[in-house]
PAVO-806886 format. One record per residue (C-alpha): residue in one letter; residue number from 1; y negated, z negated, x negated. Coordinates in Angstrom, 3 decimals. Last residue first. Example, Ala and Ser with C-alpha at 12.3 -4.5 7.8 and 13.67 -1.06 7.14 Angstrom:
2
+---+-----+----------+----------+----------+
: r :   k :       yy :       zz :       xx :
+---+-----+----------+----------+----------+
: S :   2 :    1.060 :   -7.140 :  -13.670 :
: A :   1 :    4.500 :   -7.800 :  -12.300 :
+---+-----+----------+----------+----------+
This chain:
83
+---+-----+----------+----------+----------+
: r :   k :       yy :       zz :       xx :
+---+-----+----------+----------+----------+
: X :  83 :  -21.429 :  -12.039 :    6.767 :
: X :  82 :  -21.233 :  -14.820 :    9.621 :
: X :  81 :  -22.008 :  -14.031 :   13.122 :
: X :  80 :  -22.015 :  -16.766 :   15.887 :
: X :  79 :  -22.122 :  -17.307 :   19.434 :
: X :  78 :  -22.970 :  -20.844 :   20.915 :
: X :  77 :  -20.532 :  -22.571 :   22.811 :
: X :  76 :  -21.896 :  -25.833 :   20.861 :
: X :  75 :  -18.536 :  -26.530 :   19.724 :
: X :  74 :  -16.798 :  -30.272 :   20.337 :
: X :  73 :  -13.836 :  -29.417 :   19.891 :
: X :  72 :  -13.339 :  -25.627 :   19.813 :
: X :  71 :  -15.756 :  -23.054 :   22.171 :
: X :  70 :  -18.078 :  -22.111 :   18.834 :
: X :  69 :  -18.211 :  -18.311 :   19.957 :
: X :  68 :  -17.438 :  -15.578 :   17.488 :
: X :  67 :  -17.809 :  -13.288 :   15.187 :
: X :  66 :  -17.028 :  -12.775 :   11.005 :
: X :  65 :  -18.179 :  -10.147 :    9.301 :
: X :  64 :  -16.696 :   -9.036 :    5.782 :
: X :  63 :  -16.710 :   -7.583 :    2.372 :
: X :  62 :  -14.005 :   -7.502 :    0.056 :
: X :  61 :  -15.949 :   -7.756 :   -3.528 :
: X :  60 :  -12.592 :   -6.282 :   -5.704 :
: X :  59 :  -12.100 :   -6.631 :   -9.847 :
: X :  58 :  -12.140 :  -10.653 :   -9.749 :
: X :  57 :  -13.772 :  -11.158 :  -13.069 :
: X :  56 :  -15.602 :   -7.809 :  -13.479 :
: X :  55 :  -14.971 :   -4.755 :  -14.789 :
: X :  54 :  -12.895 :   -3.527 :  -12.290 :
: X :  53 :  -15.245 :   -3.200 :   -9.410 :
: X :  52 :  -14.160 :   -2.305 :   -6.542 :
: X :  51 :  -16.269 :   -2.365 :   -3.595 :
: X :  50 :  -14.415 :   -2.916 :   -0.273 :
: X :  49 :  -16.831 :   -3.045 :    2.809 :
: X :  48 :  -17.792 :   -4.167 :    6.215 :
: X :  47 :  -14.308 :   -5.147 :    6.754 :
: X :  46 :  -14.139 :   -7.035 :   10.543 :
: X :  45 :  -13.033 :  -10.158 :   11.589 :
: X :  44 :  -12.842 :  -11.913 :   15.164 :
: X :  43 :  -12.867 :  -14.598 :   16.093 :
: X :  42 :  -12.014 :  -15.910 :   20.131 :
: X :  41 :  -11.120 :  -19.477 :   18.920 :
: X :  40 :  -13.426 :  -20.366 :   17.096 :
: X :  39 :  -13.748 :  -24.213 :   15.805 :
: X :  38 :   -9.748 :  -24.358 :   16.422 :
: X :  37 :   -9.236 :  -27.119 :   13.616 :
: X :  36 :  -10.634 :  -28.311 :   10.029 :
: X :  35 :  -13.554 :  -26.182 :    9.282 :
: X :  34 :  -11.088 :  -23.062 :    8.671 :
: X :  33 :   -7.887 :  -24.925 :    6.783 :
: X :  32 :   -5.937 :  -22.182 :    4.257 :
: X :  31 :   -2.906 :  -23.266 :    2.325 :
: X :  30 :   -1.137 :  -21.770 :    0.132 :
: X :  29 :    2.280 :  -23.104 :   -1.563 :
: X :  28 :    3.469 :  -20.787 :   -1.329 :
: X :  27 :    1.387 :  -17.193 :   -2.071 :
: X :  26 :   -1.116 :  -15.958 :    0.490 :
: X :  25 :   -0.923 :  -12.690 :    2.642 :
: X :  24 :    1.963 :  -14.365 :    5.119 :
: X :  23 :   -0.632 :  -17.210 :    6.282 :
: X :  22 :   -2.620 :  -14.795 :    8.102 :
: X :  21 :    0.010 :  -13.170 :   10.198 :
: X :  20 :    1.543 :  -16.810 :   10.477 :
: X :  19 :   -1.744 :  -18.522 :   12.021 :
: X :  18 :   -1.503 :  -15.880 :   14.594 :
: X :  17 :   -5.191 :  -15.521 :   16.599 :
: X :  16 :   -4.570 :  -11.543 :   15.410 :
: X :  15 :   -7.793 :  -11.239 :   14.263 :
: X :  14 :   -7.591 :  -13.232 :   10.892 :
: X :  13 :   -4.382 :  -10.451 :   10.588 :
: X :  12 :   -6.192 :   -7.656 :   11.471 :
: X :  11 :   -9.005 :   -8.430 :    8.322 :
: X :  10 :   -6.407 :   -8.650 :    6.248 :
: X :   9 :   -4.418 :   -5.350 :    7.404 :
: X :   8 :   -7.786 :   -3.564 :    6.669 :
: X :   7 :   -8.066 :   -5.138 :    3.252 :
: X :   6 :   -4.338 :   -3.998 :    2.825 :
: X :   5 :   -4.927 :   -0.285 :    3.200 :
: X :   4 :   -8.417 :   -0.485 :    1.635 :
: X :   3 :   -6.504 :   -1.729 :   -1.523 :
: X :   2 :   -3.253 :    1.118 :   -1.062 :
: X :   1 :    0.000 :    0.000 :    0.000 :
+---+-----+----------+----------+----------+
């Protein structure tokens, strides 16, 4: 699979709402804990961009947009957008 390829199967995966379709692109023992519980549960994730650049540290910027409406416990209901 090419980079873009599995940036845009990244980005599915945080939409899916399945903790396991996330979970399955990082090594054991991973773990991953977004602000401690269900904060948003209607996110969604979108690439904005891959840049690679290999002569730098990490090689890849994946860029991204988060959405969604803080509805978890105790949310504000308000919607948000992250990038």
């Amino acid at each position: 699979m090419d980079l873009t390829a599995f940036a845009v199967c990244y980005a599915k995966a945080w939409c899916s709402q399945d903790p396991e379709s996330v979970a399955a692109f990082y090594a054991e023992p991973g773990s991953l804990s977004v602000n401690g519980g269900p904060a948003f549960p209607d996110m969604k994730v979108t690439m904005d961009d891959l840049v690679r650049k290999p002569h730098e540290p990490y090689g890849t910027v994946f860029r991204w947009t988060l959405t969604g409406t803080n509805t978890g416990p105790g949310g504000t209901g308000k919607h948000v957008r992250i990038s």
